[in-house]
Residue, then its C-alpha position, 0 to 999 in steps of 0.5 A: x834838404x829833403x822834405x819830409x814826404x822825401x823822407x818816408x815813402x820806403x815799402x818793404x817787398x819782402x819774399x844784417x881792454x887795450x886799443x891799439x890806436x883808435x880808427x882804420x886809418x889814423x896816424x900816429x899821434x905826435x908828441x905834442x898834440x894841438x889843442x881839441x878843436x871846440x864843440x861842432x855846434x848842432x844844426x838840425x836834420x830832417x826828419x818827417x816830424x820836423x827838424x832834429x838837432x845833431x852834432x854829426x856833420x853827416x847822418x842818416x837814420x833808416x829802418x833796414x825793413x821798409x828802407x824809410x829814412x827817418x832822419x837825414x843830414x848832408x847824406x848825399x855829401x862826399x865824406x871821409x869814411x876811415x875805417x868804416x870803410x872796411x865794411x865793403x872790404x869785408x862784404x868782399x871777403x865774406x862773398x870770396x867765402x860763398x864763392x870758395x875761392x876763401x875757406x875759413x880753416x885756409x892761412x894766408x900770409x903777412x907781407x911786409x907791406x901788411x906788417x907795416x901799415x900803420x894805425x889800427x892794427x892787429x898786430x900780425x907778425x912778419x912772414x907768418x900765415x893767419x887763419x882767415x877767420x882770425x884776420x876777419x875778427x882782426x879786421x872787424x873787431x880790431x879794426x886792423x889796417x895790417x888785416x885788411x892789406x893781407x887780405x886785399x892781396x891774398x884775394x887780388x894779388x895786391x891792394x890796387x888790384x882789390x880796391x878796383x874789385x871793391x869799386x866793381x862792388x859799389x857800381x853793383x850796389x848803385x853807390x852814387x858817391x863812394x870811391x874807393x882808393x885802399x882797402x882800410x880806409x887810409x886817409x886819401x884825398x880820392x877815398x870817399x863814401x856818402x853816408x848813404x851809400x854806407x847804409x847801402x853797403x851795411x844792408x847788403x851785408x847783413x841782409x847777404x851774409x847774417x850769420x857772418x854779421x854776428x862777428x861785429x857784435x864781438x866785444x874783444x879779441x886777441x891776438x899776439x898776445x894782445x887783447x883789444x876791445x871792439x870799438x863800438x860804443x853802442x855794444x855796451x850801452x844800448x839795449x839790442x845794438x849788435x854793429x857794425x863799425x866806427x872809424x876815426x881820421x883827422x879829414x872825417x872826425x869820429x863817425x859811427x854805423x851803428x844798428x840795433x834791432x828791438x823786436x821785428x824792427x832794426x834801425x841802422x844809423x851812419x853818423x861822421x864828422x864828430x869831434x869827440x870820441x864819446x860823442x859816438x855812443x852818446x850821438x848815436x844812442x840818442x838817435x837810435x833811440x829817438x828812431x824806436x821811439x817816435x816811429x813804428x812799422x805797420x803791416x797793411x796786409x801780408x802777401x796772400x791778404x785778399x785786398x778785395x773780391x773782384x768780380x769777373x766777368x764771363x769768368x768761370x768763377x764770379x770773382x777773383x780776390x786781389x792780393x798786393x804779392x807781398x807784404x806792405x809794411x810802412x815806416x810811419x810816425x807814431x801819430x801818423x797811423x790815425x791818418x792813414x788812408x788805403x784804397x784800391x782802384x781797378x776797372x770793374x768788372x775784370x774781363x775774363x780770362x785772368x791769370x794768377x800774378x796779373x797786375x789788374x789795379x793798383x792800391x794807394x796809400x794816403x793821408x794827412x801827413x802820410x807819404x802818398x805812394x802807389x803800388x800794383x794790386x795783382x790776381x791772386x788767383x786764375x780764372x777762365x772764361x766762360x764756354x760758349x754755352x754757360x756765357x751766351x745767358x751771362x752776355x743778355x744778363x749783363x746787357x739787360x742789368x746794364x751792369 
């Protein structure tokens, strides 16, 4: 497990009625069912205020802002995704869109292939075109398998040829544990995700495609004359929750990327391995608000902040203000911000001439309990040197102060 420094030290740099069967991927329920395996019991996760209990096999819990993690289990584990596979399935589709090669108002057409595909579906009819839109709330808010084939073939001909576009993808957003095999997230032996690598994937596509995101927070949809309810439990029942995705197979139990944002501050929680499907809503209410609770983001300084006035030596201006390029904005413990600590180093006097954006120190951030981290302290402004005449009284002035 990480420790609790492991957990935090994240900054932001800145500049996401009726079910027609449960999870992307399950199969067909027998007739008879086995009895319900008993109650996971709960071992806890790390966090940097210590231990938390949790049912989730697999859980991670991270502010979408800094990219701190605030809770951790087993993420960096090989787990069953289902359907919350299809969040990669539709970050593809929504960048086919950027790209023009999809168009919103286009129909693509139903093989039988897609017609077939069994668990949750949309119910598309046999030889008929959807519109693209209708199969991406089909897909999102449905959760249909049937969507997700028209869609991988419309793009790349046939779903084995999507699934290595969706691999491409994954090395491009530096997955480390993921393996896609369909574009559903039908149960597969060599179909894997971590639940990290689902935050990565969850971030890109709210950060990339926000206004396309608000699709996850549509409570039902319809099609063929049937009306289903959008899976997750989080919608309903947690103030600010607006995504993404849960996903439901035998191999990966019940499982949850759930978001919310309250204010500036948006968590995101991936949850897998559960046993019983309320536990997804309860789980991750819990947790989430566990996250808005005991943490907080605090702004050290925005980008155009002077950190400090540096003077410059045998400059045309006596000093140039240090500036950290960006906003600084930590993820802390509540009762961390008492001990946080900020300080700047540089060698005094800077030498003229100095350029804008030039790393010249660096600002470090400490304290009890706090993650210790180092980040580059930058010009935030020019200054030349001195002509000929002016700094001939300024090199005997510095000699004779010694300074």
């Amino acid at each position: 497990m990480p420790n609790r420094r492991e957990l935090l030290g994240a900054v932001a740099l800145l500049g996401l009625t009726a079910h027609a069967g449960e999870a992307l991927a399950q199969r067909r329920a027998p007739a008879h069912r086995a009895p319900a395996p008993p109650p996971v019991p709960t071992s806890p996760a790390s966090t940097p205020l210590g231990p938390v209990d949790t049912i989730a096999k697999q859980a991670i819990l991270i502010d979408t802002t800094t990219g701190a993690t605030l809770l951790d289990k087993n993420s960096d584990e090989r787990m069953t995704p289902s359907s919350m596979t299809k969040l990669m399935t539709m970050y593809v589709v929504f960048d086919m869109l950027k790209q023009g090669r999809l168009r919103m108002d286009q129909t693509l057409p139903v093989s039988e292939r897609a017609w077939r595909m069994g668990g949750s579906k949309m119910f598309v009819e046999l030889g008929s075109q959807v519109p693209v839109e209708k199969l991406i709330q089909g897909v999102i808010v449905q959760s249909g398998n049937d969507a997700c084939v028209v869609f991988a073939e419309a793009i790349s001909g046939s779903e084995d040829q999507f699934v290595v576009l969706m691999n491409d993808y994954g090395r491009k957003f530096g997955l480390k544990g993921s393996n896609f095999r369909n574009a559903s997230g039908w149960p597969d032996p060599d179909h894997y995700m971590t639940a990290r690598d689902l935050t990565i994937v969850a971030r890109r596509l709210m950060n990339d495609f926000p206004q396309e995101s608000q699709y996850y927070n549509e409570r039902s949809f319809e099609w063929n004359g049937i009306k289903q309810a959008n899976r997750n439990p989080l919608l309903a029942r947690m103030a600010g929750a607006d995504g993404l995705k849960t996903g439901h197979t035998e191999d990966g139990g019940y499982g949850l990327v759930g978001t919310a944002k309250r204010g500036d501050r948006r968590l995101l929680l991936v949850i897998n391995g559960l046993t019983v499907e309320r536990s997804r809503g309860e789980e991750g209410e819990r947790l989430l608000e566990w996250g808005f609770r005991e943490f907080d983001n605090v702004t050290l300084f925005r980008a155009a902040d002077t950190v400090e006035s540096a003077p410059v030596y045998l400059g045309d201006s006596a000093t140039v203000p240090l500036v950290g390029g960006r906003d600084l904005i930590l993820t802390l413990p509540r009762s961390w911000r008492r001990n946080l600590e900020v300080k700047v180093s540089y060698d005094s006097p800077l030498k003229a001439p100095v350029a804008k954006g030039a790393e010249v120190g660096r600002i470090n951030v400490s304290g009890q309990g706090v993650p210790e981290m180092t980040l580059p302290l930058i010009a935030g402004a020019d200054v030349g040197r001195m002509g000929l005449v002016s700094r001939i009284p300024a090199v005997v002035g510095h000699w004779v102060s010694g300074s």
